[in-house]
PyMOL Python script that loads the backbone (N, CA, C, O; Angstrom):
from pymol import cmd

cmd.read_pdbstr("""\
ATOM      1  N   UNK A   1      95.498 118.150 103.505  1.00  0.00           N
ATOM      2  CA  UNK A   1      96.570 117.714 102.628  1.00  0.00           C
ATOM      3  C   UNK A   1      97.501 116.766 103.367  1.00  0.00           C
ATOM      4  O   UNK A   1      97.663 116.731 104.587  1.00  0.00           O
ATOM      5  N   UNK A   2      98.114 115.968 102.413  1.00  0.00           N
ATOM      6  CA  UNK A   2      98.968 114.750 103.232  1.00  0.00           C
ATOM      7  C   UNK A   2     100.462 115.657 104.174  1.00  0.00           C
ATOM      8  O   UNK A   2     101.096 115.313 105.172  1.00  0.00           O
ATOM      9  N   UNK A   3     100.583 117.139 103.099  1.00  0.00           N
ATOM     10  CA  UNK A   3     101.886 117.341 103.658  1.00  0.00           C
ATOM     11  C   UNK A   3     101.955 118.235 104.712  1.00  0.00           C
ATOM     12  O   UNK A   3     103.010 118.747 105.087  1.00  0.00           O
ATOM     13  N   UNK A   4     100.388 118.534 105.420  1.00  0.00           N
ATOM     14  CA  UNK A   4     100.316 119.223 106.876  1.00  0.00           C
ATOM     15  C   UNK A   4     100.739 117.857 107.291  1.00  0.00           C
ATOM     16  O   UNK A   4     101.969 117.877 107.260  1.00  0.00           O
ATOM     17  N   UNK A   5     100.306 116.624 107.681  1.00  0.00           N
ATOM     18  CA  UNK A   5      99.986 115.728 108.353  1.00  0.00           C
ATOM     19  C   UNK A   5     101.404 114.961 108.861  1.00  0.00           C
ATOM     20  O   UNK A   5     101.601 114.478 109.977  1.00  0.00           O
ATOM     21  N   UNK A   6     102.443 114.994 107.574  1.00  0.00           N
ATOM     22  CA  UNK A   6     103.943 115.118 107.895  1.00  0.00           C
ATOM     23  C   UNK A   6     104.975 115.472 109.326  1.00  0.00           C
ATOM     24  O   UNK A   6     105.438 116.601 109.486  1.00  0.00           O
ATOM     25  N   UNK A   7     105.197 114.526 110.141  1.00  0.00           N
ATOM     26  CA  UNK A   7     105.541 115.169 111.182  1.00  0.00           C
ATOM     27  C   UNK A   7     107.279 116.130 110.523  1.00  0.00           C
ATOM     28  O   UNK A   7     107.761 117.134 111.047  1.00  0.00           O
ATOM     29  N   UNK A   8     107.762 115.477 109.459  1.00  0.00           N
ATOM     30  CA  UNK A   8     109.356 116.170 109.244  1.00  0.00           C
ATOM     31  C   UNK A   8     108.796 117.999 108.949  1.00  0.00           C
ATOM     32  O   UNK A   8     109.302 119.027 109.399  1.00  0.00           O
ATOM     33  N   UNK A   9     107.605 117.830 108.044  1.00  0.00           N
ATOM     34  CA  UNK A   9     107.249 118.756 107.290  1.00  0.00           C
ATOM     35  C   UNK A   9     107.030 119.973 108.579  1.00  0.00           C
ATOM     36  O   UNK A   9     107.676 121.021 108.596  1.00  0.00           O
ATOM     37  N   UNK A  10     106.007 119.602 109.611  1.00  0.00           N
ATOM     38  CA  UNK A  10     105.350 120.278 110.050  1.00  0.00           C
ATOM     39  C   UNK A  10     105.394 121.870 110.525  1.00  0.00           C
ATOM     40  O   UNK A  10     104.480 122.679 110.682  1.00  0.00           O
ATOM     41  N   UNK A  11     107.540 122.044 110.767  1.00  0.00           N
ATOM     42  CA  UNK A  11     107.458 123.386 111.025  1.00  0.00           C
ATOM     43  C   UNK A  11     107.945 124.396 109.860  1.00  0.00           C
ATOM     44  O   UNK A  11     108.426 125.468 110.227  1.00  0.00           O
ATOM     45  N   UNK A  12     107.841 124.090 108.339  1.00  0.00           N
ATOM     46  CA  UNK A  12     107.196 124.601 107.229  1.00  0.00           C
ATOM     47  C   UNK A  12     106.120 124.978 107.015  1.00  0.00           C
ATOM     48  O   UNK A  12     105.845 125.460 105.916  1.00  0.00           O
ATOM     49  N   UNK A  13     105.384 124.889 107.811  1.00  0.00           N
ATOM     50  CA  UNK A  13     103.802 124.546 107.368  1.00  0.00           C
ATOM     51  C   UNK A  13     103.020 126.119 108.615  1.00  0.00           C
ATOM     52  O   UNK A  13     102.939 126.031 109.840  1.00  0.00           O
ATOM     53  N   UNK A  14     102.654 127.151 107.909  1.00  0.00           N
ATOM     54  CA  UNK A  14     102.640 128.412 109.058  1.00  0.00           C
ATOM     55  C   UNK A  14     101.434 128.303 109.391  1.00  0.00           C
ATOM     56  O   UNK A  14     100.537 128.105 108.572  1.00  0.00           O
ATOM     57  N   UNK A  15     101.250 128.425 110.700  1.00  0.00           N
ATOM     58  CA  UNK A  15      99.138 127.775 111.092  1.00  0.00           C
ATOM     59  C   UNK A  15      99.557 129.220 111.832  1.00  0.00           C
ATOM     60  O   UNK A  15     100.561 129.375 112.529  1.00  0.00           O
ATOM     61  N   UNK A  16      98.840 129.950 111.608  1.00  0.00           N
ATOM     62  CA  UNK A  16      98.453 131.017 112.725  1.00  0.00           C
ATOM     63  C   UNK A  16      97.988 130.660 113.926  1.00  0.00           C
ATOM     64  O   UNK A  16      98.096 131.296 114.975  1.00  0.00           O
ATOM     65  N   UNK A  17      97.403 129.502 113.729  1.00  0.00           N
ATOM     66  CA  UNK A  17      96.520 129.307 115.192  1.00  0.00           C
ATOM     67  C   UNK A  17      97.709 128.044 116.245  1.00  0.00           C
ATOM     68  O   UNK A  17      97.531 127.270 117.186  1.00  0.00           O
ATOM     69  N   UNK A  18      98.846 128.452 115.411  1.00  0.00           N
ATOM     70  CA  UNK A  18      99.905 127.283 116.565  1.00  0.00           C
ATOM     71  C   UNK A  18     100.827 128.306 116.874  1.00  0.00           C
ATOM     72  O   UNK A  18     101.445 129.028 116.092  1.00  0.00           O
ATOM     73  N   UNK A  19     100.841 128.287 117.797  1.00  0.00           N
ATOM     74  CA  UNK A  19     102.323 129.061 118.678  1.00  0.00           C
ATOM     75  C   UNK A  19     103.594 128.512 118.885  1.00  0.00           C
ATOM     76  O   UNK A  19     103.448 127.387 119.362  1.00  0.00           O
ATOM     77  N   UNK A  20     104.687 128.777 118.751  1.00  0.00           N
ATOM     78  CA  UNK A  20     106.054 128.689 119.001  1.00  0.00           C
ATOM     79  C   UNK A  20     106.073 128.302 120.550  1.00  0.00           C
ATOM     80  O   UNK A  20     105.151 128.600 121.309  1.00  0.00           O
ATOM     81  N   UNK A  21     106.820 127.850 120.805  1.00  0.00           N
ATOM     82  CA  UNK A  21     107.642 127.515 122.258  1.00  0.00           C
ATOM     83  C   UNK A  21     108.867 128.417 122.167  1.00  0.00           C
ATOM     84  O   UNK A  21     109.485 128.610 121.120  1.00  0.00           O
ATOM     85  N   UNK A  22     109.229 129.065 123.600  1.00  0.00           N
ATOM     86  CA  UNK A  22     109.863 129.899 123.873  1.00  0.00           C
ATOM     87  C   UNK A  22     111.596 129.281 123.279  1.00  0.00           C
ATOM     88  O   UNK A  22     112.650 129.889 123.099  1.00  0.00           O
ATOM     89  N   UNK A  23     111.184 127.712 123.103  1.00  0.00           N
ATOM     90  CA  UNK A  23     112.309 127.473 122.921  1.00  0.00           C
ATOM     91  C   UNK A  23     113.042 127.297 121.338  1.00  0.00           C
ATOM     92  O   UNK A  23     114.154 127.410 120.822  1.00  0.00           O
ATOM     93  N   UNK A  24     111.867 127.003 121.015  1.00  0.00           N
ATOM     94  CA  UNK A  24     111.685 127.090 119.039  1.00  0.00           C
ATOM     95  C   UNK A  24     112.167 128.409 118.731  1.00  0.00           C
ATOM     96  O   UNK A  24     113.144 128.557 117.998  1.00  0.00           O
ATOM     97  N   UNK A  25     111.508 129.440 119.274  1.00  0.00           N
ATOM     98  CA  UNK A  25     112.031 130.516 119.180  1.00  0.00           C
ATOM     99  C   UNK A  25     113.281 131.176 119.259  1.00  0.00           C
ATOM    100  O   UNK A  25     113.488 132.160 118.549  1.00  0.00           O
ATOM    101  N   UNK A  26     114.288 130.670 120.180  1.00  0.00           N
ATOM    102  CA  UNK A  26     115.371 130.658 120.573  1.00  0.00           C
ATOM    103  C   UNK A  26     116.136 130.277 119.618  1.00  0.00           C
ATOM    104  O   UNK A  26     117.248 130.790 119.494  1.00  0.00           O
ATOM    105  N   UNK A  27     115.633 129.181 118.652  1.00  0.00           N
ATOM    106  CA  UNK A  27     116.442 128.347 117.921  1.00  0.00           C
ATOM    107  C   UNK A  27     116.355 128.819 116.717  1.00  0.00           C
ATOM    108  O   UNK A  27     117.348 129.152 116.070  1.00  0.00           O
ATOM    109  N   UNK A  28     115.209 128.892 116.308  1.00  0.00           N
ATOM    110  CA  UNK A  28     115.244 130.177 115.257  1.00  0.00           C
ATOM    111  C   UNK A  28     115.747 130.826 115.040  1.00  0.00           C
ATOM    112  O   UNK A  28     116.035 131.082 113.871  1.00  0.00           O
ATOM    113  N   UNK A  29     116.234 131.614 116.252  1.00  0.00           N
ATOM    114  CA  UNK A  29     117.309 132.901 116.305  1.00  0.00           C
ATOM    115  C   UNK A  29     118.523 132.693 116.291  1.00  0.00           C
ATOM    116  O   UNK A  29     119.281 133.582 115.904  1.00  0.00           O
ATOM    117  N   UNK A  30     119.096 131.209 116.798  1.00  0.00           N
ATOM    118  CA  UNK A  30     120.227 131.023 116.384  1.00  0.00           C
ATOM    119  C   UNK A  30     120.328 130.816 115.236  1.00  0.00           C
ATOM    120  O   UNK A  30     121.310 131.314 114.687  1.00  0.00           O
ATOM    121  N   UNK A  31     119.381 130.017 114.413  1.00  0.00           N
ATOM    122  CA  UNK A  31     119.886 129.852 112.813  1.00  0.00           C
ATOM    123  C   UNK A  31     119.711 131.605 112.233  1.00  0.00           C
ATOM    124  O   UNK A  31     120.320 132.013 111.244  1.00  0.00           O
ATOM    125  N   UNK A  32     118.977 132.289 112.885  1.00  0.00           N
ATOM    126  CA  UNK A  32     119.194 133.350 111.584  1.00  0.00           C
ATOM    127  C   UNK A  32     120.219 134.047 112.076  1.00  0.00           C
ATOM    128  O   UNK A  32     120.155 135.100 111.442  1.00  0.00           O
ATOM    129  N   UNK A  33     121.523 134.159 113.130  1.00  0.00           N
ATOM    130  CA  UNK A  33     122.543 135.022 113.644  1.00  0.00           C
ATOM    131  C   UNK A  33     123.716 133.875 112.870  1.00  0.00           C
ATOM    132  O   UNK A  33     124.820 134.145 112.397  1.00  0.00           O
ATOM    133  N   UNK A  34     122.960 132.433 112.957  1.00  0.00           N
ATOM    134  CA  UNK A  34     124.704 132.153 112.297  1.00  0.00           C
ATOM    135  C   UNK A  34     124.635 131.991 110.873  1.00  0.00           C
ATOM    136  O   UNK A  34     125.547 131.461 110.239  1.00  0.00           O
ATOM    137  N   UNK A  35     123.488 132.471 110.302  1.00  0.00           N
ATOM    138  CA  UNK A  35     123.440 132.786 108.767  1.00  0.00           C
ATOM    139  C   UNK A  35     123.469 134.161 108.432  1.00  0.00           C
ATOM    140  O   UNK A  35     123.266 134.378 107.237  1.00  0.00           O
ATOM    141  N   UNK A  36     123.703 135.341 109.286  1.00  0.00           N
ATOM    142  CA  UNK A  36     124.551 136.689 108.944  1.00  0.00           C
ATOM    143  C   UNK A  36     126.228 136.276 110.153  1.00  0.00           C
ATOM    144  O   UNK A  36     127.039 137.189 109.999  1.00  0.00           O
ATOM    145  N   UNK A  37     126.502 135.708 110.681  1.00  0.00           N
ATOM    146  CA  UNK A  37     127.870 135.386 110.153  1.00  0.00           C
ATOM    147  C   UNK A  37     128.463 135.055 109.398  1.00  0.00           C
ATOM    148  O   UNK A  37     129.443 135.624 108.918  1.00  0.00           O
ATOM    149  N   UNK A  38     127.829 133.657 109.000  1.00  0.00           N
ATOM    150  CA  UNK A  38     128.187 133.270 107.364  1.00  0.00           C
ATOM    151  C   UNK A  38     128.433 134.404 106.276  1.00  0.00           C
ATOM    152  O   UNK A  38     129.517 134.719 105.784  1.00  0.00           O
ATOM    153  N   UNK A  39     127.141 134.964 106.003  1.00  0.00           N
ATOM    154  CA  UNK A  39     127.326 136.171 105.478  1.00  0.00           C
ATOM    155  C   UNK A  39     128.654 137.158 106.049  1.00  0.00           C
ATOM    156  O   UNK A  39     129.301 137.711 105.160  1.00  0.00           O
ATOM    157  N   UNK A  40     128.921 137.309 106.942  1.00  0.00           N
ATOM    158  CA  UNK A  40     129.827 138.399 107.400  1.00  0.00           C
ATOM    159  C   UNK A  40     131.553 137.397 106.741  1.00  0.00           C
ATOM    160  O   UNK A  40     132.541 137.810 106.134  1.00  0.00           O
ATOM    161  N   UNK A  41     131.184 136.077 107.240  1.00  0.00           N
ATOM    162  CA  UNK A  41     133.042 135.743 106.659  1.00  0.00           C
ATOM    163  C   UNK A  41     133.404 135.257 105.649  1.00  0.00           C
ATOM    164  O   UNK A  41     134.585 135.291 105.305  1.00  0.00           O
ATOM    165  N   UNK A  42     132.236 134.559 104.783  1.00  0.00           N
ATOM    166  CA  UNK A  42     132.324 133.893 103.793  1.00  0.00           C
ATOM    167  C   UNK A  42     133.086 134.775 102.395  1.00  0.00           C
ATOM    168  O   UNK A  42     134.066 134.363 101.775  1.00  0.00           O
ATOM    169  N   UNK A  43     132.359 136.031 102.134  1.00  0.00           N
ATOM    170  CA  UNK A  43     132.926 136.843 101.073  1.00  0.00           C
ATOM    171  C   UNK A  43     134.567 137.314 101.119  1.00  0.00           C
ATOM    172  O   UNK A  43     135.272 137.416 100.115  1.00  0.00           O
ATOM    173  N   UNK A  44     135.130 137.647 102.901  1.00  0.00           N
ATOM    174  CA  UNK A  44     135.536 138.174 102.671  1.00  0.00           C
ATOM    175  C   UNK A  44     137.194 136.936 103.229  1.00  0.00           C
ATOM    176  O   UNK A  44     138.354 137.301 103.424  1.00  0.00           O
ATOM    177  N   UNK A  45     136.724 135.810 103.305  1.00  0.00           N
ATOM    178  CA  UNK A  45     137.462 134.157 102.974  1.00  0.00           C
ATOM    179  C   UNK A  45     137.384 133.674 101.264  1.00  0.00           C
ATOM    180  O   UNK A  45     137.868 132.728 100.642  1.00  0.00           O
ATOM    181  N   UNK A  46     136.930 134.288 101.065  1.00  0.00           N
ATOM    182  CA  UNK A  46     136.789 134.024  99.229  1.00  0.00           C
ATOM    183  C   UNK A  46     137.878 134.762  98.503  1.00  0.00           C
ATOM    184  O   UNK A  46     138.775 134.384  97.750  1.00  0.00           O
ATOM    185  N   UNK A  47     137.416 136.259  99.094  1.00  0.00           N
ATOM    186  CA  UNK A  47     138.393 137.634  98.825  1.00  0.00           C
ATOM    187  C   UNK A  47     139.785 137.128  99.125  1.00  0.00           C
ATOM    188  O   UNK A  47     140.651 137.361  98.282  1.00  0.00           O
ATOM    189  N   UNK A  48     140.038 136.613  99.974  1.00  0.00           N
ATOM    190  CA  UNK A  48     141.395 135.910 100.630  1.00  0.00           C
ATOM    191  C   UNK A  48     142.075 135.234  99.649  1.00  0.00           C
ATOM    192  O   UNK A  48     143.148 135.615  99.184  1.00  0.00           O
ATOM    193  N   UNK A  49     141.211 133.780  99.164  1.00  0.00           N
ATOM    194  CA  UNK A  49     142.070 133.209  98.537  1.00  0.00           C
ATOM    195  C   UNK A  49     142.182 133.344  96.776  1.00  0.00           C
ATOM    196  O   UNK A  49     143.002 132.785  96.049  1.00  0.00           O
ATOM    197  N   UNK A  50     141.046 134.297  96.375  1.00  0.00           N
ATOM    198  CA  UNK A  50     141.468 134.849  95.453  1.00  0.00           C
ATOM    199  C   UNK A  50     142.760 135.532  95.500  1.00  0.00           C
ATOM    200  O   UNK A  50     143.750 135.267  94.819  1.00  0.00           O
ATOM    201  N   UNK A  51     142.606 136.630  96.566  1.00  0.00           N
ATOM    202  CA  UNK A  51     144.375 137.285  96.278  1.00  0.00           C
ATOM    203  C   UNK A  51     145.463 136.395  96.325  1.00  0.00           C
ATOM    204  O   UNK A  51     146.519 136.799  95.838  1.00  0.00           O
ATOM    205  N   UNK A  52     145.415 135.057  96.899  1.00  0.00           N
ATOM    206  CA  UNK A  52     146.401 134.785  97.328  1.00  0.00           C
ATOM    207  C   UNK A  52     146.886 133.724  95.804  1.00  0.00           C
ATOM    208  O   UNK A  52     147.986 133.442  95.328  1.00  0.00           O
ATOM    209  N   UNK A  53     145.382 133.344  95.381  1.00  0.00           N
ATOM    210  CA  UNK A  53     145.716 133.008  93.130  1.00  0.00           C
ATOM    211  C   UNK A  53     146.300 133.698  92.250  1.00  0.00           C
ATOM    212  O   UNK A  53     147.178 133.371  91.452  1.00  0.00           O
ATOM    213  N   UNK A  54     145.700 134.829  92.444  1.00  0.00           N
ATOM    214  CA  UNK A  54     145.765 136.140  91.876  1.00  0.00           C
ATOM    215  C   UNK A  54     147.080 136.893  92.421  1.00  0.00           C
ATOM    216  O   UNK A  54     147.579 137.580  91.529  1.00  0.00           O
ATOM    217  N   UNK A  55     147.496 136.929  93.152  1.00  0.00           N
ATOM    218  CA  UNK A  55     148.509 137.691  93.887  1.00  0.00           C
ATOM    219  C   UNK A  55     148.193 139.258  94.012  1.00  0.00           C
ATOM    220  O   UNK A  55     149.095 140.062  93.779  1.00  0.00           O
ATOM    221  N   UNK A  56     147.054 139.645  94.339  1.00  0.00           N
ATOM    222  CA  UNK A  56     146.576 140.841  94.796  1.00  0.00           C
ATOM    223  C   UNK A  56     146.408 140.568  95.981  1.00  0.00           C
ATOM    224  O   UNK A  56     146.674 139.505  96.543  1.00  0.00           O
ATOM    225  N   UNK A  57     145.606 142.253  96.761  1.00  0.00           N
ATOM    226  CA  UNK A  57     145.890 142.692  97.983  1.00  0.00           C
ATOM    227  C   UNK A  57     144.594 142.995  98.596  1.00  0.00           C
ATOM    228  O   UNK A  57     144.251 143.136  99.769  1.00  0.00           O
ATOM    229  N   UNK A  58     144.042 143.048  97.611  1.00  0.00           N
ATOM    230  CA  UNK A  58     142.648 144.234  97.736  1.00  0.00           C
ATOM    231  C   UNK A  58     141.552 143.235  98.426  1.00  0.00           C
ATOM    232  O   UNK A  58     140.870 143.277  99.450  1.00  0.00           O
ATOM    233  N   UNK A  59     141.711 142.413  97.459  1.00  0.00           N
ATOM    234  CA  UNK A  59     140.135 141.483  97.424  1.00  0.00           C
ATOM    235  C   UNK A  59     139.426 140.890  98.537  1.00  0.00           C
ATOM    236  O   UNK A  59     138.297 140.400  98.519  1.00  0.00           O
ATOM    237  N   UNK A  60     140.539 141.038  99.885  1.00  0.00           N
ATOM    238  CA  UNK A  60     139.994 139.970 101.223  1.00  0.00           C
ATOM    239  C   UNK A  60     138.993 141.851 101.467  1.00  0.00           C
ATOM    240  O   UNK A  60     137.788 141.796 101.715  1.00  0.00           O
ATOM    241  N   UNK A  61     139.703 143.297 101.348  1.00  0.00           N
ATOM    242  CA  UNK A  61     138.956 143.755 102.061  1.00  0.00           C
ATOM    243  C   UNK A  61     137.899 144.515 100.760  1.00  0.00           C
ATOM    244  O   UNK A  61     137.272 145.574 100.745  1.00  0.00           O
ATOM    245  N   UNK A  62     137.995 143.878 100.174  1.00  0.00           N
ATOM    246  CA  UNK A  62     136.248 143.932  99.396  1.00  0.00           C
ATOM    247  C   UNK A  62     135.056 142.993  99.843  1.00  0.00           C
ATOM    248  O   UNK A  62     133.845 143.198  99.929  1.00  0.00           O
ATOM    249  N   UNK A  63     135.897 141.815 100.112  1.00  0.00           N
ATOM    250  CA  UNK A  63     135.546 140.744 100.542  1.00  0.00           C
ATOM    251  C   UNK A  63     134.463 141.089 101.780  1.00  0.00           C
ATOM    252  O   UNK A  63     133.244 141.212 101.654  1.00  0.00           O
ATOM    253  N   UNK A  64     135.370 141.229 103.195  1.00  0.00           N
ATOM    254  CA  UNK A  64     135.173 141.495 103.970  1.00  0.00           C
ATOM    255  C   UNK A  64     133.556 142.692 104.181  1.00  0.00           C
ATOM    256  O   UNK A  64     132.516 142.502 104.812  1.00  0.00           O
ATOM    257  N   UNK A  65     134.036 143.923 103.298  1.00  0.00           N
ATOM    258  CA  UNK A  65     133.401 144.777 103.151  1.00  0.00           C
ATOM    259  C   UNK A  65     132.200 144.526 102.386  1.00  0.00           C
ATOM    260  O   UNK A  65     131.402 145.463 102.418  1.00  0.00           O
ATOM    261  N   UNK A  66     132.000 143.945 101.995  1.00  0.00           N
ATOM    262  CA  UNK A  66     130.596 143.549 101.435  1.00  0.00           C
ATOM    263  C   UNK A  66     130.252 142.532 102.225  1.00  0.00           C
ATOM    264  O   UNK A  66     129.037 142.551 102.417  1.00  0.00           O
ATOM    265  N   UNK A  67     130.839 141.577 102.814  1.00  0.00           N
ATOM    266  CA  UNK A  67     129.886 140.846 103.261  1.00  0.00           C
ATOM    267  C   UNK A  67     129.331 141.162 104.857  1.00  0.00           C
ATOM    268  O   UNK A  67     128.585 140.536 105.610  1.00  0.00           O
ATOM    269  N   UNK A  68     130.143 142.561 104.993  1.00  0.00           N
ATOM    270  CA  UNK A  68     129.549 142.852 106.474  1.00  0.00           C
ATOM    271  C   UNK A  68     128.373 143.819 106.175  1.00  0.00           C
ATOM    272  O   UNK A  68     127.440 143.718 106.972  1.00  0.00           O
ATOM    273  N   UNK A  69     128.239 144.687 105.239  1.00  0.00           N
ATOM    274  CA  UNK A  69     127.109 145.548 104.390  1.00  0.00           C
ATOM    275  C   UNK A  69     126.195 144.355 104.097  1.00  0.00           C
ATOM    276  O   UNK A  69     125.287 144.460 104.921  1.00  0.00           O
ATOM    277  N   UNK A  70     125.978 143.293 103.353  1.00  0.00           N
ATOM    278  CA  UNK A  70     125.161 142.013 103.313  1.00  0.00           C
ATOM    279  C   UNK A  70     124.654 141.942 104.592  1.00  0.00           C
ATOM    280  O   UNK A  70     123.550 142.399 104.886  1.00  0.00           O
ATOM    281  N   UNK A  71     125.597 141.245 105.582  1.00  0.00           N
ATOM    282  CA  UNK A  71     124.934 141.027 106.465  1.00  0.00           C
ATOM    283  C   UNK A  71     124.312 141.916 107.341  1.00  0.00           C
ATOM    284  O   UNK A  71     123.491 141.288 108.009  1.00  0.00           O
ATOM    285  N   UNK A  72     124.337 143.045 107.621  1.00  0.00           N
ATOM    286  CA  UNK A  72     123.872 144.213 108.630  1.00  0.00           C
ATOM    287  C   UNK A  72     122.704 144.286 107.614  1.00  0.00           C
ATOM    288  O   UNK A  72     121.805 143.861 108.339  1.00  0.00           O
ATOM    289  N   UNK A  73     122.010 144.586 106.212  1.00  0.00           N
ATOM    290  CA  UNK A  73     121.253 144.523 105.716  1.00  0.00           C
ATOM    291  C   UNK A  73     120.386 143.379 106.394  1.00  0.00           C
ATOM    292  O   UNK A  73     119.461 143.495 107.198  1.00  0.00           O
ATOM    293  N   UNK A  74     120.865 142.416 105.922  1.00  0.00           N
ATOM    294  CA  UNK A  74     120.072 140.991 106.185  1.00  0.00           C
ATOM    295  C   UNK A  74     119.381 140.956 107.561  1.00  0.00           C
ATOM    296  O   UNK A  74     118.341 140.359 107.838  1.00  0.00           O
ATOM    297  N   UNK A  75     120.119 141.674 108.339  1.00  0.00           N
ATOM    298  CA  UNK A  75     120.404 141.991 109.957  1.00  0.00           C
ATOM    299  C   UNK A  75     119.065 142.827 110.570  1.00  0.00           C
ATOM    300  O   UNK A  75     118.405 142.600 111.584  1.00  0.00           O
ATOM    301  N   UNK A  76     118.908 144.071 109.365  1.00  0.00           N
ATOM    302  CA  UNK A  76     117.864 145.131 109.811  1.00  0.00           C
ATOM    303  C   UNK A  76     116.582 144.426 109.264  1.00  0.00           C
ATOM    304  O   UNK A  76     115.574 144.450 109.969  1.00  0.00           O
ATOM    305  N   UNK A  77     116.557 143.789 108.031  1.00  0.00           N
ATOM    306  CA  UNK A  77     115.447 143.268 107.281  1.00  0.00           C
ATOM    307  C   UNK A  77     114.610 141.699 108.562  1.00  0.00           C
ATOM    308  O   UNK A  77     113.435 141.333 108.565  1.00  0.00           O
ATOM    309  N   UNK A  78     115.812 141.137 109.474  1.00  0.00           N
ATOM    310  CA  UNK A  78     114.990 140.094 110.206  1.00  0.00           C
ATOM    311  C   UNK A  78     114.743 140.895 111.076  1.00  0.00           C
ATOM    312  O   UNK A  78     113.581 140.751 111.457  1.00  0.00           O
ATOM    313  N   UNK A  79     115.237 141.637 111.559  1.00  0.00           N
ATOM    314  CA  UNK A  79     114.634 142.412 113.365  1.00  0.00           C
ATOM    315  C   UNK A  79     113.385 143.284 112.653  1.00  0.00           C
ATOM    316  O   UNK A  79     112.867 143.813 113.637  1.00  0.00           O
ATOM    317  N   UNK A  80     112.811 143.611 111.768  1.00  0.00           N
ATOM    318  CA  UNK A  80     111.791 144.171 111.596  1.00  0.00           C
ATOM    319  C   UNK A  80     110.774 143.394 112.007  1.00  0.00           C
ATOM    320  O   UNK A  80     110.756 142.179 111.806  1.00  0.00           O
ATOM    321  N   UNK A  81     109.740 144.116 112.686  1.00  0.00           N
ATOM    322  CA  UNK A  81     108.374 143.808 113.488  1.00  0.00           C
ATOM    323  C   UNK A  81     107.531 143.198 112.349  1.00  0.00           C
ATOM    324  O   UNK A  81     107.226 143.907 111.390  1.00  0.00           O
ATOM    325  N   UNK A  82     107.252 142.266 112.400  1.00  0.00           N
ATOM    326  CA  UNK A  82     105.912 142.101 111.438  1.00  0.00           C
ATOM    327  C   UNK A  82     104.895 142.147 111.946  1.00  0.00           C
ATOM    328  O   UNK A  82     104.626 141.705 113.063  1.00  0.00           O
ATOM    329  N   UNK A  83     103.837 142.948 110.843  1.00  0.00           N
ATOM    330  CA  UNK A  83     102.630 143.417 110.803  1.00  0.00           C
ATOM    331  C   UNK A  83     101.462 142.076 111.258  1.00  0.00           C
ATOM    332  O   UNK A  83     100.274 141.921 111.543  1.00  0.00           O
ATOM    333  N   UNK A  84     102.398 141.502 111.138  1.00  0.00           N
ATOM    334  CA  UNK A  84     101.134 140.186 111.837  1.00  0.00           C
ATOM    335  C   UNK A  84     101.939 139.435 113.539  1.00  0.00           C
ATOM    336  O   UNK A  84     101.810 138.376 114.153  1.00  0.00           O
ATOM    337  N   UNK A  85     102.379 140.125 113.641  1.00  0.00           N
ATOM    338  CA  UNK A  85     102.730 139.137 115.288  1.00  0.00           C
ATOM    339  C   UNK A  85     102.013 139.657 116.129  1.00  0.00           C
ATOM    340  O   UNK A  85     101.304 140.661 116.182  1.00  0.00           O
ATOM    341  N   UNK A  86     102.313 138.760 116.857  1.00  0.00           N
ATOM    342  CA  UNK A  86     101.659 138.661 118.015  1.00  0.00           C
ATOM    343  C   UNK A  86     102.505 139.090 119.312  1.00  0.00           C
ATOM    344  O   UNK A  86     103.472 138.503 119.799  1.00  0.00           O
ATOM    345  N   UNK A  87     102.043 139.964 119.627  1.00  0.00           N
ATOM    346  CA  UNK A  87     103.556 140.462 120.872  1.00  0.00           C
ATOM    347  C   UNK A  87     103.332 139.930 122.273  1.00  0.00           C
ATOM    348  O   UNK A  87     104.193 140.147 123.125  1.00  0.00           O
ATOM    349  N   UNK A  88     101.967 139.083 122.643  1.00  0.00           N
ATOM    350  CA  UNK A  88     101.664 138.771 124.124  1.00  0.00           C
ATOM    351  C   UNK A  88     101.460 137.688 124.283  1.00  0.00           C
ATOM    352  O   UNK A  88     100.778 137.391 125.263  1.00  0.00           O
ATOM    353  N   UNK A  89     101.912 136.719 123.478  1.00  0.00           N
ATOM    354  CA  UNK A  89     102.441 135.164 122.948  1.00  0.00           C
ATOM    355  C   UNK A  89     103.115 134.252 124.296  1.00  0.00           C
ATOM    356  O   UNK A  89     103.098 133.112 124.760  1.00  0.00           O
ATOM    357  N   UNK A  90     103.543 135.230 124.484  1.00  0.00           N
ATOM    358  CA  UNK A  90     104.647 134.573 126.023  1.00  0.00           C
ATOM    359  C   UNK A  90     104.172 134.868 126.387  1.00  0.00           C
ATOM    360  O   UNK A  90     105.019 135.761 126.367  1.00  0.00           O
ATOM    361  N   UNK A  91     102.929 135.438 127.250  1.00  0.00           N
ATOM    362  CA  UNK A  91     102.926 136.238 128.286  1.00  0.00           C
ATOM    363  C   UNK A  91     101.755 135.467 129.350  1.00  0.00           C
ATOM    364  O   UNK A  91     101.211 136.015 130.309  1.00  0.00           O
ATOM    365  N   UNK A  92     101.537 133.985 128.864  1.00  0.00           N
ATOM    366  CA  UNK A  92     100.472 133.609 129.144  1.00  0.00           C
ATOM    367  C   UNK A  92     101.265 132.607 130.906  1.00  0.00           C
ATOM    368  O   UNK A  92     100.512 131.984 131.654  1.00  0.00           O
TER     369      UNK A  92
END
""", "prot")
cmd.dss("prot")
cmd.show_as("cartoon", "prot")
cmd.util.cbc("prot")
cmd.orient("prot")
């Protein structure tokens, strides 16, 4: 297909038979830690300036409180092992 052949495309594209670099990997992990921060401040910066429209009190720590339950979810669901890795990848 034309859109393996794509160099923008290419790390969309899951080949079992290509391996990560220790450093891809790394980077990976930063995008998925600063997308459960996001998750962790965003709701409860929303919650904020609702109260502050609204003139309530509550809403930053609903806010807050759900989006740290979101993210610790989000949190346990990426650190799970998948049934297809490969654990001796690095080890070469």
């Amino acid at each position: 297909m034309w859109i393996e052949s794509c160099e923008a495309v290419r790390p969309l594209v899951k080949d079992p038979s290509q391996q990560s670099s220790p450093i891809g990997v790394a980077f990976e992990w930063v995008g998925r830690i600063l997308a459960v921060v996001i998750e962790m401040v965003v709701p409860g910066l929303l919650g904020q300036q609702l109260d502050r429209h609204l003139g309530t009190r509550f809403l930053v720590l609903i806010g807050f409180g759900g989006g740290i339950s979101l993210a610790l979810w989000h949190l346990i669901i990426m650190t799970r092992p998948r049934p297809d890795s490969d654990k001796s990848r690095f080890d070469k």
